[in-house]
N, C-alpha and C positions, 0 to 999 in steps of 0.2 A: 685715754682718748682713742688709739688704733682700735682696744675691746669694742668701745662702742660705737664707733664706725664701721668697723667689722659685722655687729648687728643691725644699722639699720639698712646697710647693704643688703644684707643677708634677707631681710622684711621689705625692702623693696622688689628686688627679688622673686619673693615667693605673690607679691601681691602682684606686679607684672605678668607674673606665668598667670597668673588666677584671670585676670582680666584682659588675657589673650585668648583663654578658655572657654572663657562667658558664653561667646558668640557663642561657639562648639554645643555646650551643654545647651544653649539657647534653641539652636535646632535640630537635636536630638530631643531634644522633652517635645519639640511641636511635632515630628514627624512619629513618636509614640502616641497621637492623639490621634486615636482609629474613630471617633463616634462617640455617638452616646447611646447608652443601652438603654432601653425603653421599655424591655420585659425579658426577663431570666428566671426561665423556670427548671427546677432540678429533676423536678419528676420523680422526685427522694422521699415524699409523706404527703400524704392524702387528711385532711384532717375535716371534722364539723364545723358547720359554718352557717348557722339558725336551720333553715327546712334542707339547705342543699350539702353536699361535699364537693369541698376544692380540694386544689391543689398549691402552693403559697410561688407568688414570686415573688423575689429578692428583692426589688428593688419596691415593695411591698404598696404597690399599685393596682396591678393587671392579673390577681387570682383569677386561677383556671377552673373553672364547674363541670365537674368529672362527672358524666353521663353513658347512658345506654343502661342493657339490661340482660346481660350484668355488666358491672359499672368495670374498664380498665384497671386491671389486678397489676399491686407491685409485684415485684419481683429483682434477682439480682440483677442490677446493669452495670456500665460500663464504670461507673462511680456511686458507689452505695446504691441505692435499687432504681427504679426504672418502674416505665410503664407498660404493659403491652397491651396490645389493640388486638380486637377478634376480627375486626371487618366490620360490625353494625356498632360498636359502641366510640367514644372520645374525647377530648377537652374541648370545652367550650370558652371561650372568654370576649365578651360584651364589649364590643365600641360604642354603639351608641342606638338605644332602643328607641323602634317605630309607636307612635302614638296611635291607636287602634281604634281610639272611638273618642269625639265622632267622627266620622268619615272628612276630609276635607281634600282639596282640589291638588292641594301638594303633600306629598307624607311631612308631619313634623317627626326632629329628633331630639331623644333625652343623652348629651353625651355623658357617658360614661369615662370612657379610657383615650380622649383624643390625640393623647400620645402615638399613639400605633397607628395613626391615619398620618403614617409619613408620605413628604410628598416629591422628594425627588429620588435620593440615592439612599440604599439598605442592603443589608446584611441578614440573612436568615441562616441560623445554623443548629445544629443537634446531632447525637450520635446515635444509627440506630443499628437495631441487628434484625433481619430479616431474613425467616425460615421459606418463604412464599409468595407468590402478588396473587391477590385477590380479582378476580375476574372484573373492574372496573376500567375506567379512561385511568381517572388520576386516584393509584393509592397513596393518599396523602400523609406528608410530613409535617409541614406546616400551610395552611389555606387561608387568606383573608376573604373574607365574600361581600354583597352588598344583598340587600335586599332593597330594590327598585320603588317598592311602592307599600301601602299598609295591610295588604292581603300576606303578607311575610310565606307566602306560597314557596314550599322546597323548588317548585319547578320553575320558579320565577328569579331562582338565587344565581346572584352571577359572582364570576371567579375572580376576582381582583389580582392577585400576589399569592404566589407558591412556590412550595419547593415540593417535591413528589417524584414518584415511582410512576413509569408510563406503562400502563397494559390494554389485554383487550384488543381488541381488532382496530385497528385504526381508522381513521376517518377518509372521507375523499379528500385528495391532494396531501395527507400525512404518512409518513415513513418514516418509519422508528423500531431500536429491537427491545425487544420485552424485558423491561428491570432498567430500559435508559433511565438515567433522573433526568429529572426537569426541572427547570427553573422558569418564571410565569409570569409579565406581569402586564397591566390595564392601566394605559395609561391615556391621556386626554382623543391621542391621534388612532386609540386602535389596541390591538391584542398584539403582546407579543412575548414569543417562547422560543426559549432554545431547549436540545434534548444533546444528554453525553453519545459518542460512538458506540461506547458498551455498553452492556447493563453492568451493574452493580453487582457483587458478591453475594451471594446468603450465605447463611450460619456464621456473622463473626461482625465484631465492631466496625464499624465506620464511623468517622466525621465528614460528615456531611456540609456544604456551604453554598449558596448562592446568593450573588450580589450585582447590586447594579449599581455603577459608579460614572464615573467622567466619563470614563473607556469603552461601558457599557456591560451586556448583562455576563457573567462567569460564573462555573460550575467548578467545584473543589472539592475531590474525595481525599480524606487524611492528608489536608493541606497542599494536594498539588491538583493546579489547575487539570481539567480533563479538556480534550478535543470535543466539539462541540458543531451540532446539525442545527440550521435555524428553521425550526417547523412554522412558525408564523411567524407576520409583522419583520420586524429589523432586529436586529444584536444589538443595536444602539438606538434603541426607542426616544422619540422627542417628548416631552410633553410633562405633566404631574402625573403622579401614579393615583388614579381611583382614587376615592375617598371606601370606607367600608361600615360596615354594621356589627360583622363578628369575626374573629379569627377561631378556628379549629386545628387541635393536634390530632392525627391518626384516624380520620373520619374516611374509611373505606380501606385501611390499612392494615395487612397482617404484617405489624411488627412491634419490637421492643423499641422505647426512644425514649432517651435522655439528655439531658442537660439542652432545653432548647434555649436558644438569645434569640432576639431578635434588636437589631442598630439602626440606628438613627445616622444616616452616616455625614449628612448635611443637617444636622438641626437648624432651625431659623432663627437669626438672628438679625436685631436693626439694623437697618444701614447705618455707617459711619460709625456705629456703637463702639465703644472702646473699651477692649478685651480687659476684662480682672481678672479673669483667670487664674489658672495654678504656675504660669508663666509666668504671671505678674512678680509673683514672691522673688524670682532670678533676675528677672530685669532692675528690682530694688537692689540687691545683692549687688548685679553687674554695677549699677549705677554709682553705692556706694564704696566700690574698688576704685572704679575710676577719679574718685575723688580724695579717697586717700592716698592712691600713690601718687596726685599730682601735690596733697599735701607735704607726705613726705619726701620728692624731693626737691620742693622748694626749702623745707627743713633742712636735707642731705648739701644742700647748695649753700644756705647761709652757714650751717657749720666748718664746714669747707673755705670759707672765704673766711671763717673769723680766727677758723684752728691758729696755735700756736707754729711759727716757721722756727721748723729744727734744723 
């Protein structure tokens, strides 16, 4: 009898410590829930794809159509190969195509990839390596654009969401040094950007980040936040960001670039909706500790009360 009182001691115990725990693990697995990734491209293999060449994303939605002339050559990068950009060529990938004919009073659209028309808080990230900046405003890393109306006119494309290299002579009321990154985005109220204090290094890897959250917009070279000028609009922009038509990788950009994400850092979800999640699994888990340790020790309580008095 002591033996097995001994054990369910022992299993009470261990099932208390477990669901003192719960909470613990409970918000740790929530506060590891960065987003959702929306498009993860490697930049690692180029393959055929009926008339065009892409490039595959992961999450095997948002293929990238490797363009110009000549087409972005692999090469080694920071994780198995990589892209580089000359300046005239880059990755194209399709939100959502204008209807061209017939003509009508509003552009219609065919969506493609509505994923990527996130519309509050994101994440843009890649690693690149850059020998140069191309004589442009933005040599681009990552660009989302809109095209306004069905004339899909290059001079008529407007800049939604970026991350990029700032060059080139600046504009009036702009001050910036050459190789700041940028971070870009278009939102209901207006344009707004911030640019890094320095420029950026050439010849050697980087990670690269910009995000716009609760807090608002931030710049991160190999994971630490940089100091930061706000060239237009606010740091903390109101509003939905733009809707777009295309995103492009290295469209006016002499460099190598890898492993781009782009996150969804607010995905939409119903109101009142009630999370199933991968949380869910621990909350059953929690739920069914708590029920057995009140099991056993109403068990540990009647044995107790029946044991033999020695």
């Amino acid at each position: 009898m002591a033996s097995k009182n001994i054990k369910i001691k022992l299993a009470i115990f261990c099932l208390l410590a477990a669901s003192l725990l719960s909470p613990i693990v409970l918000s740790t697995a929530s506060a590891q829930f960065g987003g959702v990734t929306v498009g993860y491209w490697p930049l690692d293999k180029t393959q055929s794809n009926d008339a065009t060449i892409v490039t595959p994303d992961v999450t095997g939605v948002n293929f990238g159509i490797v363009g110009g002339h000549p087409e972005p050559q692999l090469v080694d990068g920071k994780f198995d190969k990589a892209l580089t950009f000359d300046g005239d060529n880059l990755v194209y990938v399709p939100i959502k195509f204008i209807v061209g004919f017939p003509p009508t009073p509003k552009p219609i659209y065919i969506p493609v990839s509505p994923n990527l028309d996130i519309q509050k808080y994101v994440s843009i990230q890649a690693w690149i390596n850059v020998p140069s900046l191309k004589d442009a405003t933005y040599n681009n890393i990552v660009v989302k654009a809109d095209h306004p109306d069905q004339e899909c006119d290059w001079r008529n494309t407007v800049r939604v969401l970026g991350l990029a290299l700032r060059a080139g002579a600046p504009e009036v009321g702009e001050e910036y040094v050459q190789g700041a990154l940028s971070g870009y985005v278009l939102t209901e109220n207006g344009v707004n950007e911030i640019v890094t204090t320095q420029p950026v290094p050439f010849n050697q890897w980087l990670h690269v980040e910009f995000t716009r959250t609760t807090t608002g917009m931030h710049l991160y070279v190999d994971g630490e936040e940089k100091a930061v000028n706000v060239l237009h609009g606010s740091r903390t922009p109101q509003g939905n960001i733009v809707n777009g038509t295309e995103l492009y990788f290295g469209h006016d950009s002499l460099a190598t670039i890898d492993e781009v994400k782009i996150q969804d850092l607010e995905p939409p979800v119903a109101e009142n909706a009630f999370d199933i999640g991968p949380n869910m699994v621990i909350v059953i888990i929690a739920v069914s500790l708590i029920f057995a340790v009140a099991w056993l020790l109403r068990r540990a309580i009647q044995l107790w009360i029946i044991r033999p008095k020695i």
